[in-house]
N, CA, C and O atoms as a Tinker XYZ file with bonds, in Angstrom:
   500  protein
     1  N     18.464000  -16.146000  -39.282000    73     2
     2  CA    18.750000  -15.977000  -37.880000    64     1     3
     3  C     17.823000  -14.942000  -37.262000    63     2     4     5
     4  O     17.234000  -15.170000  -36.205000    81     3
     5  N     17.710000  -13.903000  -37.872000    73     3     6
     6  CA    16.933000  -12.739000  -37.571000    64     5     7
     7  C     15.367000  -13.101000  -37.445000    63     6     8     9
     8  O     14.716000  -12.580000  -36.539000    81     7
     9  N     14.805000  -13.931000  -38.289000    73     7    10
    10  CA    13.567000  -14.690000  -38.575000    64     9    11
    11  C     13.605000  -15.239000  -37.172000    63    10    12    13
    12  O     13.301000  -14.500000  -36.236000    81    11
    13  N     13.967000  -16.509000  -36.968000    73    11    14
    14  CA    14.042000  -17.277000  -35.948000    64    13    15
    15  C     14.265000  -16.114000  -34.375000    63    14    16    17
    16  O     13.769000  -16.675000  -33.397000    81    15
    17  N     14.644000  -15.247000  -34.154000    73    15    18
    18  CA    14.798000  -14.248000  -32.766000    64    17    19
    19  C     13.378000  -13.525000  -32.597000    63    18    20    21
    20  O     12.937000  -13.118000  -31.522000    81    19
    21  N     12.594000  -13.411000  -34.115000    73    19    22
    22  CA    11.428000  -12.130000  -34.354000    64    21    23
    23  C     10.431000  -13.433000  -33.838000    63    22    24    25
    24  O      9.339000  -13.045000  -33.424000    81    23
    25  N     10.604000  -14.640000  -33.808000    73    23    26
    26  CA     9.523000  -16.021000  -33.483000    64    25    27
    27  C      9.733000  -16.285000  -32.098000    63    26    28    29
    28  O      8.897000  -16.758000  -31.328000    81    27
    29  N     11.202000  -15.864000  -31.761000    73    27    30
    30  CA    11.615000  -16.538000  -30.271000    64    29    31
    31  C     10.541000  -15.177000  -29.671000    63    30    32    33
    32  O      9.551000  -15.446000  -28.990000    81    31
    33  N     10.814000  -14.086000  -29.946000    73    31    34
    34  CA    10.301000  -12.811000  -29.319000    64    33    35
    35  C      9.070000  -12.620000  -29.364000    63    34    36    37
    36  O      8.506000  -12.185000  -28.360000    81    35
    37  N      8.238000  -12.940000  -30.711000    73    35    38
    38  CA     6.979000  -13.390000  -30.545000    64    37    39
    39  C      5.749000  -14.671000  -29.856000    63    38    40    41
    40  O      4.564000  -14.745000  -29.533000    81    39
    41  N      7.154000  -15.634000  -29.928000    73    39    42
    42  CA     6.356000  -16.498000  -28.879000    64    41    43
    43  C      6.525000  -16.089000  -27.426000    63    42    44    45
    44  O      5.501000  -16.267000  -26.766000    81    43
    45  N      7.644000  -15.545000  -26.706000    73    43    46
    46  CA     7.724000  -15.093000  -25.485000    64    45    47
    47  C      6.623000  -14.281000  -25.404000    63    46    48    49
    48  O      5.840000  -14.444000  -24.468000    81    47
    49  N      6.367000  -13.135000  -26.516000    73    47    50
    50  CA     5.452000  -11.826000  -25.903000    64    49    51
    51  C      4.123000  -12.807000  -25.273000    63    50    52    53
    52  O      3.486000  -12.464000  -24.277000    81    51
    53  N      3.824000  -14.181000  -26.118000    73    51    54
    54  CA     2.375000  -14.402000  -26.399000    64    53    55
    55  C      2.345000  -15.118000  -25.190000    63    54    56    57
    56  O      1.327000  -15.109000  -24.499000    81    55
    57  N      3.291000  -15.700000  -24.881000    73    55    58
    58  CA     3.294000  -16.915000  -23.256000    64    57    59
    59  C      3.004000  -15.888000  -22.262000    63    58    60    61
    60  O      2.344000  -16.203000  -21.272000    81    59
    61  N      3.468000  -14.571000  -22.431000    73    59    62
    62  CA     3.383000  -13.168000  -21.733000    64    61    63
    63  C      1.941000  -12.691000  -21.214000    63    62    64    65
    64  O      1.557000  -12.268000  -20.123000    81    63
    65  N      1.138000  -12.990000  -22.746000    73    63    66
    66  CA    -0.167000  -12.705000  -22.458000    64    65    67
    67  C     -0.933000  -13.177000  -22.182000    63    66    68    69
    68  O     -1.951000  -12.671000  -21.709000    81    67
    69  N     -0.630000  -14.858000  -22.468000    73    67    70
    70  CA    -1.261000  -15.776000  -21.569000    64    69    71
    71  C     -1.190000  -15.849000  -20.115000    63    70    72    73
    72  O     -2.065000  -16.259000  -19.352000    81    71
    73  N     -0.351000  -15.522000  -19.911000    73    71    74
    74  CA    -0.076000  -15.436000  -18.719000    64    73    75
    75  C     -0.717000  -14.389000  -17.560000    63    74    76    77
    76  O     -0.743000  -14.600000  -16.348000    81    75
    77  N     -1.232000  -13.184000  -18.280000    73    75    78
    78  CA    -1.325000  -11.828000  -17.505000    64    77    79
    79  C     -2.739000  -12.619000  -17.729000    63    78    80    81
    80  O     -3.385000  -12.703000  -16.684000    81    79
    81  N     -3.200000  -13.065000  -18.586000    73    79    82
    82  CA    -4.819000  -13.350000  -19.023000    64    81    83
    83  C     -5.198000  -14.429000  -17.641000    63    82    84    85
    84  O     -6.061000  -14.407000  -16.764000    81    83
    85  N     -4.427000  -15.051000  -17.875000    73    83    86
    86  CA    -4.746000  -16.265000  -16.389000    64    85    87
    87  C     -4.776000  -15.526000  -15.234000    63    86    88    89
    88  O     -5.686000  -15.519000  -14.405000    81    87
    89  N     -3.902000  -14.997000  -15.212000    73    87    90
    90  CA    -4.010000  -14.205000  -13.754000    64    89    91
    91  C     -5.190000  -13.696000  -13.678000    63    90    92    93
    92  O     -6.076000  -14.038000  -12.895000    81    91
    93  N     -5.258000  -12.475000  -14.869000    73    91    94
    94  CA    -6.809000  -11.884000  -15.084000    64    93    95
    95  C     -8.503000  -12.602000  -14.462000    63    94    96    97
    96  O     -9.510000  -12.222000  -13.864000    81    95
    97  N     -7.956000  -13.789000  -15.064000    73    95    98
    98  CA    -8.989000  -14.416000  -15.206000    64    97    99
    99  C     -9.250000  -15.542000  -13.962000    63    98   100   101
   100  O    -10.234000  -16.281000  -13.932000    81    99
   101  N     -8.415000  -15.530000  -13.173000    73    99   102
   102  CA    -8.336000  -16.190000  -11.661000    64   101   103
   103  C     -8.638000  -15.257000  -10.767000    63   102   104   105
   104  O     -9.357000  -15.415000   -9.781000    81   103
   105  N     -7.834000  -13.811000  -11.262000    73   103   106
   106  CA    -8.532000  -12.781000  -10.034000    64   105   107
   107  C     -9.956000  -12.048000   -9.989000    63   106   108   109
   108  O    -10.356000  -11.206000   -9.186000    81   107
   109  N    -10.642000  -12.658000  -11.162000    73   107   110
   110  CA   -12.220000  -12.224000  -11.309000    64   109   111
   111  C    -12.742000  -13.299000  -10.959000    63   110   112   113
   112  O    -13.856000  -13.125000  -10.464000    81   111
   113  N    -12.226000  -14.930000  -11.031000    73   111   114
   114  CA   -12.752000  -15.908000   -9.999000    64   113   115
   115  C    -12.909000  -15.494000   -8.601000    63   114   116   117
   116  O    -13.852000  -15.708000   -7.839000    81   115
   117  N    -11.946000  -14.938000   -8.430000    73   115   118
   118  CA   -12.182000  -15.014000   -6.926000    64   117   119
   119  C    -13.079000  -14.240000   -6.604000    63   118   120   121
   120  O    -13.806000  -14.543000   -5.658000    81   119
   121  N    -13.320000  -12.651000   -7.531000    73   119   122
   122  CA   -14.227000  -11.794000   -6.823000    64   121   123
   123  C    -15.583000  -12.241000   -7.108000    63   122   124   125
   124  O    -16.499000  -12.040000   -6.310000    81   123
   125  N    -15.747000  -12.865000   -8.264000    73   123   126
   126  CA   -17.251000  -13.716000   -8.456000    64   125   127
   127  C    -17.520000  -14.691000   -7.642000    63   126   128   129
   128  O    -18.705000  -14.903000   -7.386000    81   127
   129  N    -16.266000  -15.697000   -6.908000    73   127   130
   130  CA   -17.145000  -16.867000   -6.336000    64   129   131
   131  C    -17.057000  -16.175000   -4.804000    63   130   132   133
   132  O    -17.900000  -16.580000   -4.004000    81   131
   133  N    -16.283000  -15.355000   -4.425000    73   131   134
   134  CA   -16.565000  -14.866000   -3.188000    64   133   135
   135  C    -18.036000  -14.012000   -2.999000    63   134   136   137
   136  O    -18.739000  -13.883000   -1.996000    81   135
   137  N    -18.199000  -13.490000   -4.377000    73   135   138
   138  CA   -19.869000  -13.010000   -4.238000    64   137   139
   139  C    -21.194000  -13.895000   -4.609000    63   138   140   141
   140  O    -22.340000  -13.787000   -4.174000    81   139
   141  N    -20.786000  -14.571000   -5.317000    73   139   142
   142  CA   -21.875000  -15.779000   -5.653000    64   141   143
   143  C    -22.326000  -16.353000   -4.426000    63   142   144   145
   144  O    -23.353000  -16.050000   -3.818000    81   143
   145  N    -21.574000  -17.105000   -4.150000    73   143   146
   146  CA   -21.286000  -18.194000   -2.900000    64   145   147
   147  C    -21.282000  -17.728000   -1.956000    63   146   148   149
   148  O    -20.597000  -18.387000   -1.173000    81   147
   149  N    -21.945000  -16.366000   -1.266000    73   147   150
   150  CA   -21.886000  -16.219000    0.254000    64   149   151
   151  C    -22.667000  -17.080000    1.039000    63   150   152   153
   152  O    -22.402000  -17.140000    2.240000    81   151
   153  N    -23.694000  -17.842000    0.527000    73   151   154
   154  CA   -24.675000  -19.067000    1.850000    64   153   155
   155  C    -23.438000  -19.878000    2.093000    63   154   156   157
   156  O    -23.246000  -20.091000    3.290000    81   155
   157  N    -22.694000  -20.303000    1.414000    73   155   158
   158  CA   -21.761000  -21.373000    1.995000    64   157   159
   159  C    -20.874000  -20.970000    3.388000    63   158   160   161
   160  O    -20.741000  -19.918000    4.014000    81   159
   161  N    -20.488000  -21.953000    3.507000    73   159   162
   162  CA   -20.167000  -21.710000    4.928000    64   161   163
   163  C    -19.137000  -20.802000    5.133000    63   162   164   165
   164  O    -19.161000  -20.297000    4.010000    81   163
   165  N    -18.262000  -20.218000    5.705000    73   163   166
   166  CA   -16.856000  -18.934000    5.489000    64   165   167
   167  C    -15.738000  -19.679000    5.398000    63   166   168   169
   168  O    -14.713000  -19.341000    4.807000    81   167
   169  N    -15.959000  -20.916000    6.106000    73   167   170
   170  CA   -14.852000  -21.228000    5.741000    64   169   171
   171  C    -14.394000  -22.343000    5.052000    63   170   172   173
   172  O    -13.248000  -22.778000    5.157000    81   171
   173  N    -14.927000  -22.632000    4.621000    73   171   174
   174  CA   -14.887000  -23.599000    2.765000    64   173   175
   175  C    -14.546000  -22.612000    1.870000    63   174   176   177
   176  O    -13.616000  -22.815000    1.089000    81   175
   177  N    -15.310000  -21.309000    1.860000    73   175   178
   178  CA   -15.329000  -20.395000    1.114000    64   177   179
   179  C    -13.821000  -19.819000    1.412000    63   178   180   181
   180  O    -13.095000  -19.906000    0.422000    81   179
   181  N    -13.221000  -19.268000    2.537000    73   179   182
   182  CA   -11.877000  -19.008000    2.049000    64   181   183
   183  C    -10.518000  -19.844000    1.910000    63   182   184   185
   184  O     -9.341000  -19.547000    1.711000    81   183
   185  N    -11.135000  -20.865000    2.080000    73   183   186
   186  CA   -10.115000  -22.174000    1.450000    64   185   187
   187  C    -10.078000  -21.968000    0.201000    63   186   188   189
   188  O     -8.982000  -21.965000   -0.359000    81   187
   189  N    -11.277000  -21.746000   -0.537000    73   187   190
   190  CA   -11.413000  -21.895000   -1.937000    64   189   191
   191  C    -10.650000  -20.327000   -2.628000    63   190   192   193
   192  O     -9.660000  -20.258000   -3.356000    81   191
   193  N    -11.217000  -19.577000   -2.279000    73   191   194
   194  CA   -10.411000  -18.340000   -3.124000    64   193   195
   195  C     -9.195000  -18.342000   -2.014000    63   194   196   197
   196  O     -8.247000  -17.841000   -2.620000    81   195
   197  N     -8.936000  -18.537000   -1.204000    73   195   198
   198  CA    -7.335000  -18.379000   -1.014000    64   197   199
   199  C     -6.291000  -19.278000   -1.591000    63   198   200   201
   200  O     -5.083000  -19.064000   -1.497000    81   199
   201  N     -7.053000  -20.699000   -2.430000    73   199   202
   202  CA    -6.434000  -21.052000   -3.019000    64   201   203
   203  C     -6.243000  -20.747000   -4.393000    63   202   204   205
   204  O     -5.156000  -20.943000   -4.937000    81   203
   205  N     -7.388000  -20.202000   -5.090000    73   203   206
   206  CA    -7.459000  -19.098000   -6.336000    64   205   207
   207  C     -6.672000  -17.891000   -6.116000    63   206   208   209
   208  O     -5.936000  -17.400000   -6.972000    81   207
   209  N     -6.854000  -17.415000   -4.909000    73   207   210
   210  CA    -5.651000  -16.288000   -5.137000    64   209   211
   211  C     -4.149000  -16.392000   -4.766000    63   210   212   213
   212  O     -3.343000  -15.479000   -4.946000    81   211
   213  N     -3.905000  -17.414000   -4.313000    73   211   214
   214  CA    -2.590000  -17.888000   -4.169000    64   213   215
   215  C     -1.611000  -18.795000   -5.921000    63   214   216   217
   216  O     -0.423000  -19.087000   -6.063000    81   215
   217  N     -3.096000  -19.000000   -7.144000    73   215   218
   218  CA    -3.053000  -19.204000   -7.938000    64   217   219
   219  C     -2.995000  -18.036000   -8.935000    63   218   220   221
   220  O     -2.410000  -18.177000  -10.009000    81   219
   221  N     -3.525000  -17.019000   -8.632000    73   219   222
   222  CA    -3.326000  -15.961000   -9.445000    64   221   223
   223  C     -1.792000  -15.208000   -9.120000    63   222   224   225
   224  O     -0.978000  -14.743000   -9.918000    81   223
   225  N     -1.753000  -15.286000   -7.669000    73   223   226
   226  CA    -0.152000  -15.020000   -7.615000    64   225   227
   227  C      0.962000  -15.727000   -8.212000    63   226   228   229
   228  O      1.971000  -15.208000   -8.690000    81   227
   229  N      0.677000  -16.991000   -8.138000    73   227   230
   230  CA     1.928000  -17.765000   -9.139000    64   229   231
   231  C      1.559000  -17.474000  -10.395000    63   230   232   233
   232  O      2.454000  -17.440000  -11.239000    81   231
   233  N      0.421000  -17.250000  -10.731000    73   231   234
   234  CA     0.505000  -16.692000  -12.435000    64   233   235
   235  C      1.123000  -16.062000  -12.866000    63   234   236   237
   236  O      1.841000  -16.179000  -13.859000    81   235
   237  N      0.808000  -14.570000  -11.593000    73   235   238
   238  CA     1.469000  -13.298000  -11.865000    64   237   239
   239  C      3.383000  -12.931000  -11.204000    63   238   240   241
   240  O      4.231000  -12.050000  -11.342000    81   239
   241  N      3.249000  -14.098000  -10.568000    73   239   242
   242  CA     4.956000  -14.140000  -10.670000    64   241   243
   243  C      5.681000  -14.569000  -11.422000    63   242   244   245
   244  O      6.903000  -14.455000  -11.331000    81   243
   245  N      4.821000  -15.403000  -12.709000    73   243   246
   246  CA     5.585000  -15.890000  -13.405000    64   245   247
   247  C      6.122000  -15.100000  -14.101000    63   246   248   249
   248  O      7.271000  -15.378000  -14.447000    81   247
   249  N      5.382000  -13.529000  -14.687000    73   247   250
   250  CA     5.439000  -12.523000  -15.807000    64   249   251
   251  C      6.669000  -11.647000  -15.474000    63   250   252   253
   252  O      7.213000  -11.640000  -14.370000    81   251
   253  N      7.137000  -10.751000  -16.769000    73   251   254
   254  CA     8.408000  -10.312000  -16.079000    64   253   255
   255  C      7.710000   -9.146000  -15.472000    63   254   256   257
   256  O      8.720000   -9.365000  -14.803000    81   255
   257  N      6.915000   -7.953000  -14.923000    73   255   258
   258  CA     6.459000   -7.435000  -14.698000    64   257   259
   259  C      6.136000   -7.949000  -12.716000    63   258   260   261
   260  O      6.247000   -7.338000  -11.654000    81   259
   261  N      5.737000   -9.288000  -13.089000    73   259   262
   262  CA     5.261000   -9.583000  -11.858000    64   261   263
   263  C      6.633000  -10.355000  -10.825000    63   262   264   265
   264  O      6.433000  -10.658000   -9.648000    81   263
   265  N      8.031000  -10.585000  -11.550000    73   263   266
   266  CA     8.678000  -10.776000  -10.904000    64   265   267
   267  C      9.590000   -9.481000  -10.968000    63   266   268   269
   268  O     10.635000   -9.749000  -10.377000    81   267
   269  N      9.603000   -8.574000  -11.306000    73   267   270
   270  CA    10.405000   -7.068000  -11.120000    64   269   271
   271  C      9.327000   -6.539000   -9.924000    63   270   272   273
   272  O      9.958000   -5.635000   -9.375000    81   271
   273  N      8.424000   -6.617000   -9.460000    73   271   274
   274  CA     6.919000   -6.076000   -8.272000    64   273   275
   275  C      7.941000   -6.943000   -7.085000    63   274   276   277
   276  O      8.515000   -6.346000   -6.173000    81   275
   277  N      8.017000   -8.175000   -7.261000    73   275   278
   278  CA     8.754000   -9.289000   -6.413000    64   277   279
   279  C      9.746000   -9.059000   -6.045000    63   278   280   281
   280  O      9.953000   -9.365000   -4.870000    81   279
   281  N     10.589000   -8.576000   -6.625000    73   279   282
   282  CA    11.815000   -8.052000   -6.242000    64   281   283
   283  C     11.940000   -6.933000   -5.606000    63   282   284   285
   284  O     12.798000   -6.777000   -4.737000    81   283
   285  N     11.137000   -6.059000   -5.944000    73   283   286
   286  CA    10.722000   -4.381000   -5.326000    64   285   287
   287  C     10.677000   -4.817000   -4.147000    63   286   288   289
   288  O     11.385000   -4.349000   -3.255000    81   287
   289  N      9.517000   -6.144000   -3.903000    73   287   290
   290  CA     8.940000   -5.998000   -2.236000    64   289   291
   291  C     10.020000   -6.689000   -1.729000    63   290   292   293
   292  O     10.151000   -6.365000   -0.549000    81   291
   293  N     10.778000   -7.418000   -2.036000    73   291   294
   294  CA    12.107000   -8.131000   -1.503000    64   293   295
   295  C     13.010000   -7.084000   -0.210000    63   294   296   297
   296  O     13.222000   -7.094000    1.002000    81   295
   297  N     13.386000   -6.085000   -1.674000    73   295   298
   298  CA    14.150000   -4.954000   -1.306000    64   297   299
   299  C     13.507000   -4.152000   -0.374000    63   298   300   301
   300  O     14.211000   -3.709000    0.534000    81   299
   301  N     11.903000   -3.763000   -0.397000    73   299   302
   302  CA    11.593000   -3.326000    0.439000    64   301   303
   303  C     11.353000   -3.547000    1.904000    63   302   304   305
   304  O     11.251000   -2.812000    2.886000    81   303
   305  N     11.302000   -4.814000    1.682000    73   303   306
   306  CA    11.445000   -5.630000    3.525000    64   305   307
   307  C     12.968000   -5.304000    3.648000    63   306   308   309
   308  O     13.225000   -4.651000    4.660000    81   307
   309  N     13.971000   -5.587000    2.906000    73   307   310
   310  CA    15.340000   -5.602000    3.422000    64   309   311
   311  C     15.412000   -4.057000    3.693000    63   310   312   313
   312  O     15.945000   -4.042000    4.803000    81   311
   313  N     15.211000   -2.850000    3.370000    73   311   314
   314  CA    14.722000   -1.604000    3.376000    64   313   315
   315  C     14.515000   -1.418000    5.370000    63   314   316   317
   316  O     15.207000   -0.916000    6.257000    81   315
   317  N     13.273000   -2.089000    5.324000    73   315   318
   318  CA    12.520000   -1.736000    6.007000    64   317   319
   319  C     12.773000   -2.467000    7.580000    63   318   320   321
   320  O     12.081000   -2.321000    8.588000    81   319
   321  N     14.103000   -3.355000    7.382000    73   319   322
   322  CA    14.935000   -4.058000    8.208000    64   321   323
   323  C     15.498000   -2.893000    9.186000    63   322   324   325
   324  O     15.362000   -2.438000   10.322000    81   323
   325  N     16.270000   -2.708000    7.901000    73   323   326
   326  CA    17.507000   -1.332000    7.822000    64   325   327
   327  C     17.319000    0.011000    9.307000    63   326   328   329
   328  O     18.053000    0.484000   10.175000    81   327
   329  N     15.893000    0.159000    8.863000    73   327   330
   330  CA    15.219000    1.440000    9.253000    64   329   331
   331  C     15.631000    0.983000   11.241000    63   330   332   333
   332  O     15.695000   -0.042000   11.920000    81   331
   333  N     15.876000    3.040000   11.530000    73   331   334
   334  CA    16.188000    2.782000   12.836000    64   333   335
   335  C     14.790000    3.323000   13.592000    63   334   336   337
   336  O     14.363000    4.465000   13.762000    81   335
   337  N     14.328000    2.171000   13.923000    73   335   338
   338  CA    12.929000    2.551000   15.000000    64   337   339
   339  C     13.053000    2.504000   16.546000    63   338   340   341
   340  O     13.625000    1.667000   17.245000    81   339
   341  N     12.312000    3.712000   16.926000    73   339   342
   342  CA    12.711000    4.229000   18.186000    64   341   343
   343  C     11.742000    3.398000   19.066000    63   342   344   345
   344  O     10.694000    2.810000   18.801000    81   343
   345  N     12.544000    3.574000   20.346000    73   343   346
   346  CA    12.159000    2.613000   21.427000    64   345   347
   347  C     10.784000    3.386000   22.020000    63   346   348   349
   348  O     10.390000    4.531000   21.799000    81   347
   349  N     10.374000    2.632000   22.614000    73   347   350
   350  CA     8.996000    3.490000   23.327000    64   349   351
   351  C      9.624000    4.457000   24.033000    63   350   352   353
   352  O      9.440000    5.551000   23.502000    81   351
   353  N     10.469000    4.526000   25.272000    73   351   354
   354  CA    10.782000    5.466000   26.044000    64   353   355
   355  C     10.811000    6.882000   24.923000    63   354   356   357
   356  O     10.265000    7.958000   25.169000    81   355
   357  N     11.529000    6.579000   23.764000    73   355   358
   358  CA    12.188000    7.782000   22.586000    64   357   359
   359  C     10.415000    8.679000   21.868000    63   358   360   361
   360  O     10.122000    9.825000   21.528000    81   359
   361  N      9.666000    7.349000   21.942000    73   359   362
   362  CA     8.378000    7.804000   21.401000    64   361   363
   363  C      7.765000    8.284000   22.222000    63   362   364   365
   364  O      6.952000    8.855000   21.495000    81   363
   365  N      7.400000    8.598000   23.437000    73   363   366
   366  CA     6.751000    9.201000   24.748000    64   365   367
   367  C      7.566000   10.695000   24.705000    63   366   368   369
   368  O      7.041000   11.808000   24.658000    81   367
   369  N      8.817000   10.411000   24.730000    73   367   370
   370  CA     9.626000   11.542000   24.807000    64   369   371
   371  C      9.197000   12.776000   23.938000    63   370   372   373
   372  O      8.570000   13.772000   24.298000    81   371
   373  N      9.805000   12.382000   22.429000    73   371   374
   374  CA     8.926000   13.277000   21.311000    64   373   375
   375  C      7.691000   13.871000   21.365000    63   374   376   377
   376  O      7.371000   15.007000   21.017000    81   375
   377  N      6.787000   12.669000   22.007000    73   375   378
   378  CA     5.240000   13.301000   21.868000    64   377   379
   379  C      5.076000   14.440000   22.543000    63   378   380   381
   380  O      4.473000   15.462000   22.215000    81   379
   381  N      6.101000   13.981000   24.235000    73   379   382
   382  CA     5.867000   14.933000   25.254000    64   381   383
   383  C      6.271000   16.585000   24.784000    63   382   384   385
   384  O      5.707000   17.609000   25.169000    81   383
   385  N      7.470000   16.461000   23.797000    73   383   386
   386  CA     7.931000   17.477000   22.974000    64   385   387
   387  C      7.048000   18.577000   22.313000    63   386   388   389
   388  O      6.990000   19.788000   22.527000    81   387
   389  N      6.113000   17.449000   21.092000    73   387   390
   390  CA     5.313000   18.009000   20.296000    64   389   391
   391  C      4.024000   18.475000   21.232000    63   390   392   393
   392  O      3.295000   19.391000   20.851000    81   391
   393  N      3.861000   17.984000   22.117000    73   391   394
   394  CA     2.513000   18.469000   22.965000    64   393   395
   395  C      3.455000   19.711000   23.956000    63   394   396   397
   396  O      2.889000   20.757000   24.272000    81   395
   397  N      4.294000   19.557000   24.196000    73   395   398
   398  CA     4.910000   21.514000   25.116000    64   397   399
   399  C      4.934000   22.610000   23.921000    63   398   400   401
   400  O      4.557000   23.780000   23.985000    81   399
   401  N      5.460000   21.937000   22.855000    73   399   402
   402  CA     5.504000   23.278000   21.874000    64   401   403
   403  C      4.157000   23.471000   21.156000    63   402   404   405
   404  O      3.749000   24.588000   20.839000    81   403
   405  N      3.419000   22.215000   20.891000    73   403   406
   406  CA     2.146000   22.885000   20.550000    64   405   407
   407  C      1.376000   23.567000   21.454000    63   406   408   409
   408  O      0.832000   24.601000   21.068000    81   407
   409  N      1.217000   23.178000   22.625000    73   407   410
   410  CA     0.846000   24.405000   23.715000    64   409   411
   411  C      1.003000   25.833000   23.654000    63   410   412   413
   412  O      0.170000   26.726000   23.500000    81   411
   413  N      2.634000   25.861000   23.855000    73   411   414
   414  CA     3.307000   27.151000   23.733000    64   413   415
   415  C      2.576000   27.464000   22.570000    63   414   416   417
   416  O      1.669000   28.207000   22.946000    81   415
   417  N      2.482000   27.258000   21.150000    73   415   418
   418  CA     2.182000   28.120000   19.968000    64   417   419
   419  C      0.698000   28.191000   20.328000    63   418   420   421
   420  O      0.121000   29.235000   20.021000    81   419
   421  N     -0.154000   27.020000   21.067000    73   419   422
   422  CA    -1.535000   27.850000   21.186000    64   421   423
   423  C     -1.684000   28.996000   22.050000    63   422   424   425
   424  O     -2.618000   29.784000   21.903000    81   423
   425  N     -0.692000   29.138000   23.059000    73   423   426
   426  CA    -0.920000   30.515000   23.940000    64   425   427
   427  C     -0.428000   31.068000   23.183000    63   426   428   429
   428  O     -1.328000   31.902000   23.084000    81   427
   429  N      0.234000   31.366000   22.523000    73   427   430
   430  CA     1.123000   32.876000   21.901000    64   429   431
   431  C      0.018000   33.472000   20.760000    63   430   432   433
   432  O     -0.416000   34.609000   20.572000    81   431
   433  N     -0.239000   32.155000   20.075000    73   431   434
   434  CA    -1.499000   32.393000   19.234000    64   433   435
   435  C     -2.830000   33.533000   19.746000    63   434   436   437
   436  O     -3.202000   34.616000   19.294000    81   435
   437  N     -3.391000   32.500000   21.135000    73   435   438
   438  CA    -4.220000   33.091000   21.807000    64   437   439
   439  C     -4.172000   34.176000   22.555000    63   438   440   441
   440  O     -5.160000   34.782000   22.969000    81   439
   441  N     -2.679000   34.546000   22.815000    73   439   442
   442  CA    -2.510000   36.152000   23.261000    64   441   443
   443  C     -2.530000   37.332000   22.034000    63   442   444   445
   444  O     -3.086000   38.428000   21.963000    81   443
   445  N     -1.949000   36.829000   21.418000    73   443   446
   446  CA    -1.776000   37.601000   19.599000    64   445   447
   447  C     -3.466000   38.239000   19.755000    63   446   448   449
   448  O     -3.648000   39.356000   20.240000    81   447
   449  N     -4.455000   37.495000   19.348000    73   447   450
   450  CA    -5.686000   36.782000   19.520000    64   449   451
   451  C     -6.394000   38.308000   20.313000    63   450   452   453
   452  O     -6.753000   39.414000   19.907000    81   451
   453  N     -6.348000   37.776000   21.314000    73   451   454
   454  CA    -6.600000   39.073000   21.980000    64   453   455
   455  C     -6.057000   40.306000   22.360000    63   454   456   457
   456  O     -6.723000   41.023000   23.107000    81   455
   457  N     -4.924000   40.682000   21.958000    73   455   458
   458  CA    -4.391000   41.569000   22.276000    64   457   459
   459  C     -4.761000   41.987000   20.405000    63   458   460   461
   460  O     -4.907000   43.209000   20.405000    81   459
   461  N     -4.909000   41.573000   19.256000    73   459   462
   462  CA    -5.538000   42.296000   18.181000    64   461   463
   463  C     -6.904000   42.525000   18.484000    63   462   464   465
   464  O     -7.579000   43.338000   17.852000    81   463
   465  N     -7.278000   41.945000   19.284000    73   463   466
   466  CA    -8.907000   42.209000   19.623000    64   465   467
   467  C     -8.844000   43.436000   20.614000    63   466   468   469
   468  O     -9.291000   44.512000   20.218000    81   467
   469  N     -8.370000   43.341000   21.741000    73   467   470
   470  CA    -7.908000   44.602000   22.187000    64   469   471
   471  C     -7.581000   46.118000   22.044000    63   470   472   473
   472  O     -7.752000   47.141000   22.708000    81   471
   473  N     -6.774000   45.599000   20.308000    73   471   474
   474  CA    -6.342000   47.174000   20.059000    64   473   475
   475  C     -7.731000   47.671000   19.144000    63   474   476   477
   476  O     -8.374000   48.719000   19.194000    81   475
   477  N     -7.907000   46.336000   18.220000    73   475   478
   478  CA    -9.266000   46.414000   17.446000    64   477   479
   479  C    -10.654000   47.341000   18.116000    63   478   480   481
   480  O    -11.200000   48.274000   17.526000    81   479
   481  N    -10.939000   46.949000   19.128000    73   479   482
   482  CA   -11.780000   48.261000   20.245000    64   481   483
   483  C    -11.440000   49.164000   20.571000    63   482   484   485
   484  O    -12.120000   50.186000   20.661000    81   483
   485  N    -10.301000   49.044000   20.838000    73   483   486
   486  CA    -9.433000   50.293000   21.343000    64   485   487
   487  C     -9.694000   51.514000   20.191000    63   486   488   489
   488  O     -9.892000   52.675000   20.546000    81   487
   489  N     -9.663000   51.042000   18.557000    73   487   490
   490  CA    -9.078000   51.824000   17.529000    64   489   491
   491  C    -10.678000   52.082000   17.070000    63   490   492   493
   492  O    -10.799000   52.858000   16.121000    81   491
   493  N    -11.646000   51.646000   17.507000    73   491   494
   494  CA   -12.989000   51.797000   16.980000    64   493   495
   495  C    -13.526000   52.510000   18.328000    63   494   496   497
   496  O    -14.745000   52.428000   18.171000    81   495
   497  N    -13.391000   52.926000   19.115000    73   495   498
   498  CA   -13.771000   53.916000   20.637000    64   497   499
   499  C    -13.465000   55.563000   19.895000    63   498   500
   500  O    -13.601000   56.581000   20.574000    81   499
């Protein structure tokens, strides 16, 4: 029984590596025939690797690696649903915020500024 699980586990690892290898080896198609092949026309040319790389993606979704990535980005759109984004009026508002107080800290800065420059002469007279 134990025999037969160490074969099931070894043939999975190897379908595994076939698998990452195809991908491998579809996503260096694409960067070779997209550089080979620039006289051809652009757009034959991205018919062709967008269909190579739409082939390297089903490779790489097949792997468990590449469907745990799949699931990440799943969650991350549903994530990114979630999120509360502010209306323009809210974004004008803030800016107007961050631009009064950064002001304010450049004058206070720039009085600091000179009034150490000030005493600085003052203390060398």
């Amino acid at each position: 029984m134990k025999i037969f699980r160490v074969k099931k586990n070894l043939i999975q690892h190897i379908i595994e590596l076939i698998k990452w290898i195809i991908s491998i080896i579809l996503l260096i198609l694409v960067i070779i025939y997209n550089y080979i092949y620039q006289d051809i026309q652009l757009i034959y040319r991205n018919i062709l690797v967008s269909f190579l790389f739409l082939l390297m993606l089903l490779s790489f979704s097949t792997t468990k690696k590449g469907k745990k990535i799949f699931v990440f980005i799943q969650n991350t759109r549903m994530e990114i649903r979630k999120v509360f984004w502010p209306t323009y009026l809210e974004t004008i508002q803030i800016t107007i915020i961050i631009f009064i107080i950064a002001t304010i800290m450049f004058s206070m800065l720039w009085l600091l500024d000179h009034f150490l420059i000030y005493l600085l002469s003052f203390c060398m007279k």
